[in-house]
SEFIZA-3560 file (N, C-alpha, C; in Angstrom, 3 decimals):
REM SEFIZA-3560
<numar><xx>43.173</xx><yy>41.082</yy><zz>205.324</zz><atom>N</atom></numar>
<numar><xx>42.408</xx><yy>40.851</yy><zz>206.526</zz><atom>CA</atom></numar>
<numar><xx>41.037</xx><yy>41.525</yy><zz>206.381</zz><atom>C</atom></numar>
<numar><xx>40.451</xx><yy>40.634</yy><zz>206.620</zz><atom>N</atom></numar>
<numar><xx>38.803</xx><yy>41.397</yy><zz>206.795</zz><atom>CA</atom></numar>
<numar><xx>38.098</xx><yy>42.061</yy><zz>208.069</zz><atom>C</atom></numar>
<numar><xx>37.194</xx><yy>42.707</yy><zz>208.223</zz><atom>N</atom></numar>
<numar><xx>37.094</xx><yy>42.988</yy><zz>209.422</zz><atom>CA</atom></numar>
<numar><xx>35.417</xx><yy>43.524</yy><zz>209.413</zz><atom>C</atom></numar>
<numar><xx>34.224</xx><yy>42.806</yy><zz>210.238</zz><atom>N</atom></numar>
<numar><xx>33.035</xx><yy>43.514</yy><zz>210.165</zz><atom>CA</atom></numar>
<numar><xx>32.546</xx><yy>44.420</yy><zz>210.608</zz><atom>C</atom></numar>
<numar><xx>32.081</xx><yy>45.247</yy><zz>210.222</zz><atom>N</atom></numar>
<numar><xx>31.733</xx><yy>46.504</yy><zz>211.066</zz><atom>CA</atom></numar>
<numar><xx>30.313</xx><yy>47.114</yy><zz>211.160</zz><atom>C</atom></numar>
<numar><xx>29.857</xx><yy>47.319</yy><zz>211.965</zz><atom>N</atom></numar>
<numar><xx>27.874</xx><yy>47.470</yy><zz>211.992</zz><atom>CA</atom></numar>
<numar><xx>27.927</xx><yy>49.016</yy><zz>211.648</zz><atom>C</atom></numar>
<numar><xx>27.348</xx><yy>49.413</yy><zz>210.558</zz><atom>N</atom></numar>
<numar><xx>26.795</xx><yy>50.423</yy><zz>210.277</zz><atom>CA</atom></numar>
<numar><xx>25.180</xx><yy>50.765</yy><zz>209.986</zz><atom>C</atom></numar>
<numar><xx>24.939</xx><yy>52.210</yy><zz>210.935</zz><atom>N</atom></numar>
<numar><xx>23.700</xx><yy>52.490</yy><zz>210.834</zz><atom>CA</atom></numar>
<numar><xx>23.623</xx><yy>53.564</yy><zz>209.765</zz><atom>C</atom></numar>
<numar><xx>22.264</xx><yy>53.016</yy><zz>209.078</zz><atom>N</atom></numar>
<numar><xx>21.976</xx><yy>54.445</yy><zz>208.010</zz><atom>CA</atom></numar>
<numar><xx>20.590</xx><yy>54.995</yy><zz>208.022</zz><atom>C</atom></numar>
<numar><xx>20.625</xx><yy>56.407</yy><zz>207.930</zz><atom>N</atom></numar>
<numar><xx>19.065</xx><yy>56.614</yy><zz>208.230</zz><atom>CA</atom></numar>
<numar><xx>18.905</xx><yy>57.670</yy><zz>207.172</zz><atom>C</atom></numar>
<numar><xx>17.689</xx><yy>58.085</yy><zz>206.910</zz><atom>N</atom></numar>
<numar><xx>17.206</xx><yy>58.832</yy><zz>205.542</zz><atom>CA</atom></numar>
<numar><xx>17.102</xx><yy>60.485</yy><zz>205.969</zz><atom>C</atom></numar>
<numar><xx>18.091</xx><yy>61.204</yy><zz>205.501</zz><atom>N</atom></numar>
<numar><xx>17.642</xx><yy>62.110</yy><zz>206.022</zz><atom>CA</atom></numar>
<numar><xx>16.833</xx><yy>63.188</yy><zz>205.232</zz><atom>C</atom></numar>
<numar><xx>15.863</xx><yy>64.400</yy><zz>206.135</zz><atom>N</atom></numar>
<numar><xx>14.319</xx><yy>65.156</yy><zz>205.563</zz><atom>CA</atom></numar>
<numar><xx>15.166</xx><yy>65.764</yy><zz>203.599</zz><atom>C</atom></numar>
<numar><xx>16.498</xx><yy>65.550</yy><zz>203.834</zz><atom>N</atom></numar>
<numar><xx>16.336</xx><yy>66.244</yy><zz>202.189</zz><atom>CA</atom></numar>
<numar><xx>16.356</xx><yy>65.071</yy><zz>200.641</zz><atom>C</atom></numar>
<numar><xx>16.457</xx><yy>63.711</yy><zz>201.592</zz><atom>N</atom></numar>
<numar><xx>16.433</xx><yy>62.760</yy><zz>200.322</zz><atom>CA</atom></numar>
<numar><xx>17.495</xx><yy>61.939</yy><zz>200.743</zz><atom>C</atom></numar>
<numar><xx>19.308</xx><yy>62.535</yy><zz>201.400</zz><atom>N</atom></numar>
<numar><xx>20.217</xx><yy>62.027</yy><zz>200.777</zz><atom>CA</atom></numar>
<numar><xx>20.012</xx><yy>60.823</yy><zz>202.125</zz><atom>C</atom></numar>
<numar><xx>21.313</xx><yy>59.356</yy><zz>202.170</zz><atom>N</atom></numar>
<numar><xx>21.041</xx><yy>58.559</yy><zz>203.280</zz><atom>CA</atom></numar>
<numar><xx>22.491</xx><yy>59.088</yy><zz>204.207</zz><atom>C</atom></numar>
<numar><xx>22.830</xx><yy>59.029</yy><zz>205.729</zz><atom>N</atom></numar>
<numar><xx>23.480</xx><yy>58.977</yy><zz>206.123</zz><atom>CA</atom></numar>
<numar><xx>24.055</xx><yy>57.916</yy><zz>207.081</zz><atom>C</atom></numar>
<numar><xx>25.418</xx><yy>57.380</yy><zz>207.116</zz><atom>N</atom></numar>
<numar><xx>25.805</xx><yy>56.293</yy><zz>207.297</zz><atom>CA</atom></numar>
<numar><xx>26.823</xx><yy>56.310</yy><zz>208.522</zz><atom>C</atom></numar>
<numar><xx>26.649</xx><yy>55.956</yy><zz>209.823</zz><atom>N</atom></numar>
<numar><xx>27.548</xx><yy>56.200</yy><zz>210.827</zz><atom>CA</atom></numar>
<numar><xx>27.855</xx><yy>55.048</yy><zz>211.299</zz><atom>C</atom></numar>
<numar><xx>28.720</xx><yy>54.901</yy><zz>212.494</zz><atom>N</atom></numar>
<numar><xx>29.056</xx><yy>53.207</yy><zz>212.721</zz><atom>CA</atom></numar>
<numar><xx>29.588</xx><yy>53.616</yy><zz>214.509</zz><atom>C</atom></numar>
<numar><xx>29.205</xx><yy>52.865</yy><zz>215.574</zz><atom>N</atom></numar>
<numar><xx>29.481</xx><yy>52.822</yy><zz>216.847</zz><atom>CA</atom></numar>
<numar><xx>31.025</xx><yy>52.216</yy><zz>217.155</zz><atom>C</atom></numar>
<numar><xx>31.045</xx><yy>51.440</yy><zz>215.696</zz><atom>N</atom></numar>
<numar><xx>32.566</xx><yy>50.439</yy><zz>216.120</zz><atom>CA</atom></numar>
<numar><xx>33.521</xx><yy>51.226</yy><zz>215.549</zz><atom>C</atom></numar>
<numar><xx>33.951</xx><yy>52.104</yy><zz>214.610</zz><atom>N</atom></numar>
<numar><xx>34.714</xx><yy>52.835</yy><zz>213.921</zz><atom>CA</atom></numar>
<numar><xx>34.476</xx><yy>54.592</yy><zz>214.793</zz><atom>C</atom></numar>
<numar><xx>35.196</xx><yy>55.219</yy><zz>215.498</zz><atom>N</atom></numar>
<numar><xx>34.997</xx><yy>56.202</yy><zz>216.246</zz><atom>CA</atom></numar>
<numar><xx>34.935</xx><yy>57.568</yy><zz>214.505</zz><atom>C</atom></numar>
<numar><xx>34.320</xx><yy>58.343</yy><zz>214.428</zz><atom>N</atom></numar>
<numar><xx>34.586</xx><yy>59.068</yy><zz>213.154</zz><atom>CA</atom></numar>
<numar><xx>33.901</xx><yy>58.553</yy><zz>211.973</zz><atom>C</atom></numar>
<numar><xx>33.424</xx><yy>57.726</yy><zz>211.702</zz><atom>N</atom></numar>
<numar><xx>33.158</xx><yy>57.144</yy><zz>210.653</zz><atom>CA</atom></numar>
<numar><xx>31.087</xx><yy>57.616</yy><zz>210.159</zz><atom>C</atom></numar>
<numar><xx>31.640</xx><yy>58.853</yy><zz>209.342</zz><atom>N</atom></numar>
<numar><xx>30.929</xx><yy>59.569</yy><zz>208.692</zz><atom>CA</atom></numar>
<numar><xx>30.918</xx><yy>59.534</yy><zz>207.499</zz><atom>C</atom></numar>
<numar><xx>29.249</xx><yy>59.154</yy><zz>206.470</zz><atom>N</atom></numar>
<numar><xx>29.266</xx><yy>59.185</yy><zz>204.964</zz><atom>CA</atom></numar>
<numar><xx>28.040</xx><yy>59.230</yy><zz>204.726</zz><atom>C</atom></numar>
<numar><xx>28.114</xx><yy>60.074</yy><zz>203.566</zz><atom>N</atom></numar>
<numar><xx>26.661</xx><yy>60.466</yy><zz>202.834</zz><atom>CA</atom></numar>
<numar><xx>26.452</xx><yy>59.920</yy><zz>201.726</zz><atom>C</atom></numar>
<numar><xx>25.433</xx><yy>59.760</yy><zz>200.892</zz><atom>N</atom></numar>
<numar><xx>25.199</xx><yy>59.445</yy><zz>199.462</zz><atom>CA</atom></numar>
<numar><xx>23.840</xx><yy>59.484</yy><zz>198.960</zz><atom>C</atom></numar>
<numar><xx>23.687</xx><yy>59.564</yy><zz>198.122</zz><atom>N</atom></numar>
<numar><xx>21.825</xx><yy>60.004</yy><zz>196.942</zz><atom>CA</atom></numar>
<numar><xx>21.582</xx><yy>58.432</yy><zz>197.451</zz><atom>C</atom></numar>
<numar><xx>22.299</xx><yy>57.029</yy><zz>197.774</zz><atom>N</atom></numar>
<numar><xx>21.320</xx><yy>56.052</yy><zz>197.576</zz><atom>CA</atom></numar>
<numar><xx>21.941</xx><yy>55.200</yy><zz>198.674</zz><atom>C</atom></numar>
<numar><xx>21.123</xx><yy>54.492</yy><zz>199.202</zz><atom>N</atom></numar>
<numar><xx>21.850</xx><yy>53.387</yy><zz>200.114</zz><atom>CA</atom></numar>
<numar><xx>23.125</xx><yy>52.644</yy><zz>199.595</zz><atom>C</atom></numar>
<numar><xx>23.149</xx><yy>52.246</yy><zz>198.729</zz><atom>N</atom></numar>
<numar><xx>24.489</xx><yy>51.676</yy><zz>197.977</zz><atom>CA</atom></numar>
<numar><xx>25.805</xx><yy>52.879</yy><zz>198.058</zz><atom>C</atom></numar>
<numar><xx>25.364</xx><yy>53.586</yy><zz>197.173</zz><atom>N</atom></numar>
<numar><xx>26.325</xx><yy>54.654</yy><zz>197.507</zz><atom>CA</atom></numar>
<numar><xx>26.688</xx><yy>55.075</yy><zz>198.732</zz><atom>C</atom></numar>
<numar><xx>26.015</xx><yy>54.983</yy><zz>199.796</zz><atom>N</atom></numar>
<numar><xx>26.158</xx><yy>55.665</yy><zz>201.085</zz><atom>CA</atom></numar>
<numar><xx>26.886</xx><yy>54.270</yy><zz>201.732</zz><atom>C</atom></numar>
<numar><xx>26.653</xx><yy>52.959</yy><zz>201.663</zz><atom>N</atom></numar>
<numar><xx>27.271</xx><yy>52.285</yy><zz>201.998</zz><atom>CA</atom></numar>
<numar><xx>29.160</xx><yy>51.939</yy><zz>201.412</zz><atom>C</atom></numar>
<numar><xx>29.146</xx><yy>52.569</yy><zz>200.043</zz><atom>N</atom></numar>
<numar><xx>30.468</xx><yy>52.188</yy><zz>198.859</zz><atom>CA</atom></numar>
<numar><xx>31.269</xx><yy>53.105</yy><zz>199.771</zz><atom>C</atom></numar>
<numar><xx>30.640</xx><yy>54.484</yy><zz>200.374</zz><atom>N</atom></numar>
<numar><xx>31.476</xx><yy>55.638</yy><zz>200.922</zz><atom>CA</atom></numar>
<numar><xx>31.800</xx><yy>55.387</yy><zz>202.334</zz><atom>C</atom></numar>
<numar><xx>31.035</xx><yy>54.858</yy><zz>202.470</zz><atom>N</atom></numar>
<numar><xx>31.333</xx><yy>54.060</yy><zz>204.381</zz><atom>CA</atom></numar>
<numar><xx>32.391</xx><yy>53.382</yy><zz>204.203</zz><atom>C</atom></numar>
<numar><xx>32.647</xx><yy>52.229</yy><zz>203.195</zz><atom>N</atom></numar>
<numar><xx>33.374</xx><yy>51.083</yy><zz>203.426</zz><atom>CA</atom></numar>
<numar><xx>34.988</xx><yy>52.042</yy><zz>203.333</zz><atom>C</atom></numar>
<numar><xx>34.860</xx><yy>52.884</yy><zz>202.102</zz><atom>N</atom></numar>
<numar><xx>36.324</xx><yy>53.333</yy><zz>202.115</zz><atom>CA</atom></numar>
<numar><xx>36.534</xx><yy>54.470</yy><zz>203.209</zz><atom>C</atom></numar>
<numar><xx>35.910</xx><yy>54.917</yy><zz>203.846</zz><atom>N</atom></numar>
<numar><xx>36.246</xx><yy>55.887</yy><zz>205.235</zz><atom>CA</atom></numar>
<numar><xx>36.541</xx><yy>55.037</yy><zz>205.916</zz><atom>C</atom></numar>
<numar><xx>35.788</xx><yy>53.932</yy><zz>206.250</zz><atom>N</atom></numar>
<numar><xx>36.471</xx><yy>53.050</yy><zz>207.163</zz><atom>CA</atom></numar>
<numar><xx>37.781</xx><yy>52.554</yy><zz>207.239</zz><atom>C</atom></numar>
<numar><xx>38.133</xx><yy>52.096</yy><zz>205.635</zz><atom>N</atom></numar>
<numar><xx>39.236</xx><yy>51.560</yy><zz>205.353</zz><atom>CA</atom></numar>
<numar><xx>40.374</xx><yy>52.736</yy><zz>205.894</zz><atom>C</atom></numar>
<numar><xx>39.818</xx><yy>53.757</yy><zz>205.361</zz><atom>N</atom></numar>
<numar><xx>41.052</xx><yy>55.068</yy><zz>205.998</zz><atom>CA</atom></numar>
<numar><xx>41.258</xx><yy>55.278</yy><zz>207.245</zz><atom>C</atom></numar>
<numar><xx>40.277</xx><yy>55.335</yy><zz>207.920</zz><atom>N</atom></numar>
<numar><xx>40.371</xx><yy>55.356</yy><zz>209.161</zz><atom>CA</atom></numar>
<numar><xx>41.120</xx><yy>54.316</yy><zz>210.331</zz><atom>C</atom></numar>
<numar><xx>40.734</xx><yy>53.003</yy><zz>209.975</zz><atom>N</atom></numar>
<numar><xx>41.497</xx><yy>52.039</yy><zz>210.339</zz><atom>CA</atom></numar>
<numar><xx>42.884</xx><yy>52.414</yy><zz>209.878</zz><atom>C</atom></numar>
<numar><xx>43.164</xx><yy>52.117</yy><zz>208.446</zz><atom>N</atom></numar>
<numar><xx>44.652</xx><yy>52.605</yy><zz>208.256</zz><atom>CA</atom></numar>
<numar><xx>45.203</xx><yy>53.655</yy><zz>209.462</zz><atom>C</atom></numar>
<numar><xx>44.816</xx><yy>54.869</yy><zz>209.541</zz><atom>N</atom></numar>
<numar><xx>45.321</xx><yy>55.710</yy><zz>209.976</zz><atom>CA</atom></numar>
<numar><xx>45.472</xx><yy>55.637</yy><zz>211.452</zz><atom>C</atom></numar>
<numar><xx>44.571</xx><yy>54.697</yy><zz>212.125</zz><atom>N</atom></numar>
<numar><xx>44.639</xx><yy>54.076</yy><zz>213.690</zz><atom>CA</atom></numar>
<numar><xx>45.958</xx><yy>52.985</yy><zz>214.043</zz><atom>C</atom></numar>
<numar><xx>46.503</xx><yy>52.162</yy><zz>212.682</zz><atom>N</atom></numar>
<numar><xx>47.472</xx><yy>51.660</yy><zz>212.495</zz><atom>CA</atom></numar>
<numar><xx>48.891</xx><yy>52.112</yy><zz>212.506</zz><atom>C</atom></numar>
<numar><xx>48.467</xx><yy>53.529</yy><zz>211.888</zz><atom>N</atom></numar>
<numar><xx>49.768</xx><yy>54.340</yy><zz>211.490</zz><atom>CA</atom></numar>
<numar><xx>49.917</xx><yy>55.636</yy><zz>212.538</zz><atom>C</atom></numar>
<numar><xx>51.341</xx><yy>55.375</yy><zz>213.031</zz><atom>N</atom></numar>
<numar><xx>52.272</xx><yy>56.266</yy><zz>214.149</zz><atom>CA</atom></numar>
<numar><xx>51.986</xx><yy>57.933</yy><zz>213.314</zz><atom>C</atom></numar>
<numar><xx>51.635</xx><yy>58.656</yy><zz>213.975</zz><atom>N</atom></numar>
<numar><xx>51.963</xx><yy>60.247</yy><zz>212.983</zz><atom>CA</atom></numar>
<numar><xx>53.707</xx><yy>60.086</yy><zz>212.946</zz><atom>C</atom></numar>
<numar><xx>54.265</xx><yy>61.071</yy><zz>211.945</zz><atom>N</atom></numar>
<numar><xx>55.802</xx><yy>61.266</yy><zz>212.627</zz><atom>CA</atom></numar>
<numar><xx>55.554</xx><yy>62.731</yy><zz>212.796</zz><atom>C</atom></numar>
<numar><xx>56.941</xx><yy>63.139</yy><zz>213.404</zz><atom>N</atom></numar>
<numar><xx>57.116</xx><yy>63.739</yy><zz>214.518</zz><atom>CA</atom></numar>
<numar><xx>56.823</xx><yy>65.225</yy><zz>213.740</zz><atom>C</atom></numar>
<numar><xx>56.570</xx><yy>66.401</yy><zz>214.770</zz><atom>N</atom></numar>
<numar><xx>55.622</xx><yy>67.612</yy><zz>213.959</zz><atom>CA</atom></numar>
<numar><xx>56.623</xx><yy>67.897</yy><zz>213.031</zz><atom>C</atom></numar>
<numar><xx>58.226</xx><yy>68.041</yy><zz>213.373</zz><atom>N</atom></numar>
<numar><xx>58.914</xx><yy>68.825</yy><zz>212.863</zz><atom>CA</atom></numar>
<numar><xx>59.072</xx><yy>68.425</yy><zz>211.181</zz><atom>C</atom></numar>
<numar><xx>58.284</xx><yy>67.123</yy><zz>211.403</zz><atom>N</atom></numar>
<numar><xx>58.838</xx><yy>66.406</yy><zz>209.917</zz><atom>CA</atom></numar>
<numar><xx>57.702</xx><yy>66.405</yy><zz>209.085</zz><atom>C</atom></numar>
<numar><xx>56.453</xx><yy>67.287</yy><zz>209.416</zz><atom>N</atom></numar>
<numar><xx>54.879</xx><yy>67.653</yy><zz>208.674</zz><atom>CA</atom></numar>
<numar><xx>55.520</xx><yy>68.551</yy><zz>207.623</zz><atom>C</atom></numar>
<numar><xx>55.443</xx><yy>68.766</yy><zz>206.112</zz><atom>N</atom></numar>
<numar><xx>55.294</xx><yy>69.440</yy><zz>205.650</zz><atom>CA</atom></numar>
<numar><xx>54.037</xx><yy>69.934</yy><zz>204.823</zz><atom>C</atom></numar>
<numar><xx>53.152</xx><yy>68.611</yy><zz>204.804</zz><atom>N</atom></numar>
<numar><xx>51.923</xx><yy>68.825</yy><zz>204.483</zz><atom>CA</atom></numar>
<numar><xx>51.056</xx><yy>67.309</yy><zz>205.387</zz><atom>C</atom></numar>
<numar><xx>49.841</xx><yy>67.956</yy><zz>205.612</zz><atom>N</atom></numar>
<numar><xx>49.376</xx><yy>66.478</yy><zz>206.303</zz><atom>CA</atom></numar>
<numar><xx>47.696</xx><yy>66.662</yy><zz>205.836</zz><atom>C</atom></numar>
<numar><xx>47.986</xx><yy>65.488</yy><zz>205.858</zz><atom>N</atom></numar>
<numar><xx>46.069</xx><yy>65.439</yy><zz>205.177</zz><atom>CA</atom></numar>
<numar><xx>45.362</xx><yy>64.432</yy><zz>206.404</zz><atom>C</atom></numar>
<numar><xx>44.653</xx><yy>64.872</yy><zz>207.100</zz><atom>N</atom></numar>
<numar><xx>43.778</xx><yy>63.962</yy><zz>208.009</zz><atom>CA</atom></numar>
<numar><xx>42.382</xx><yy>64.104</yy><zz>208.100</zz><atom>C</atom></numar>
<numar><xx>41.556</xx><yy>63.067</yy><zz>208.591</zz><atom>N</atom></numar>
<numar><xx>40.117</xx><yy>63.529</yy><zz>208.603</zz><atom>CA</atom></numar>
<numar><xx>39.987</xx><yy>63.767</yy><zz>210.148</zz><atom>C</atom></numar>
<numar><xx>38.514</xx><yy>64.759</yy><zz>210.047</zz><atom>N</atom></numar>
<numar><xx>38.569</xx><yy>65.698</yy><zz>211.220</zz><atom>CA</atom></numar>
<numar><xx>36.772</xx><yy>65.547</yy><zz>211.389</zz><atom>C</atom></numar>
<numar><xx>36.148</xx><yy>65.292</yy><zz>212.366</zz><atom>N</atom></numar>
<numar><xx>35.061</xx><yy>65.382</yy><zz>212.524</zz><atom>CA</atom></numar>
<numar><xx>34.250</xx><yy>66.561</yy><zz>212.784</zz><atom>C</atom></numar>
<numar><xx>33.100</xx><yy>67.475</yy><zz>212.388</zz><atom>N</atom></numar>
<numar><xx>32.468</xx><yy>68.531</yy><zz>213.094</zz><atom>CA</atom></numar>
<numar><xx>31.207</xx><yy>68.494</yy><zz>213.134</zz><atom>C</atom></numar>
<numar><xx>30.741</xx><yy>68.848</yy><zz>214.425</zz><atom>N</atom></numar>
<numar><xx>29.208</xx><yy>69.043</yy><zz>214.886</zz><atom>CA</atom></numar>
<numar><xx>28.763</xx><yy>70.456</yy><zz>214.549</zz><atom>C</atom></numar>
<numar><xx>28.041</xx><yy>70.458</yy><zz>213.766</zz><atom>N</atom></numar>
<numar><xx>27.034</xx><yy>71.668</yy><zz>213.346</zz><atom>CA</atom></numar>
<numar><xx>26.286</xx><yy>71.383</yy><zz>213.996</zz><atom>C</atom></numar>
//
């Protein structure tokens, strides 16, 4: 299944581009070049969706959990 998604990218003062998206809640990526910054978007997205798909299970059954986590500096 395909799915389109509008991403904005803007240049930021040290060189690298950064890549965010209004339709994907979280969907944060950096890279040295627009291409790259876009290659790193597409697979956050892909994770992210996955993970909007997928139920957590229950705490008692975490023995290790890997999730992405957003932070405002």
């Amino acid at each position: 299944m395909e799915k389109i998604i509008r991403v904005k990218i803007e240049k930021l003062p040290e060189g690298l581009y950064l890549a965010t998206s209004d339709d994907i809640q979280g969907l944060i990526a950096q890279g040295r070049t627009i291409t790259e910054t876009l290659e790193i978007a597409r697979d956050v997205a892909k994770k992210l969706l996955e993970l909007q798909n997928k139920p957590l299970p229950p705490q008692e059954e975490y023995k290790e959990l890997e999730l992405p986590i957003v932070i405002g500096l």
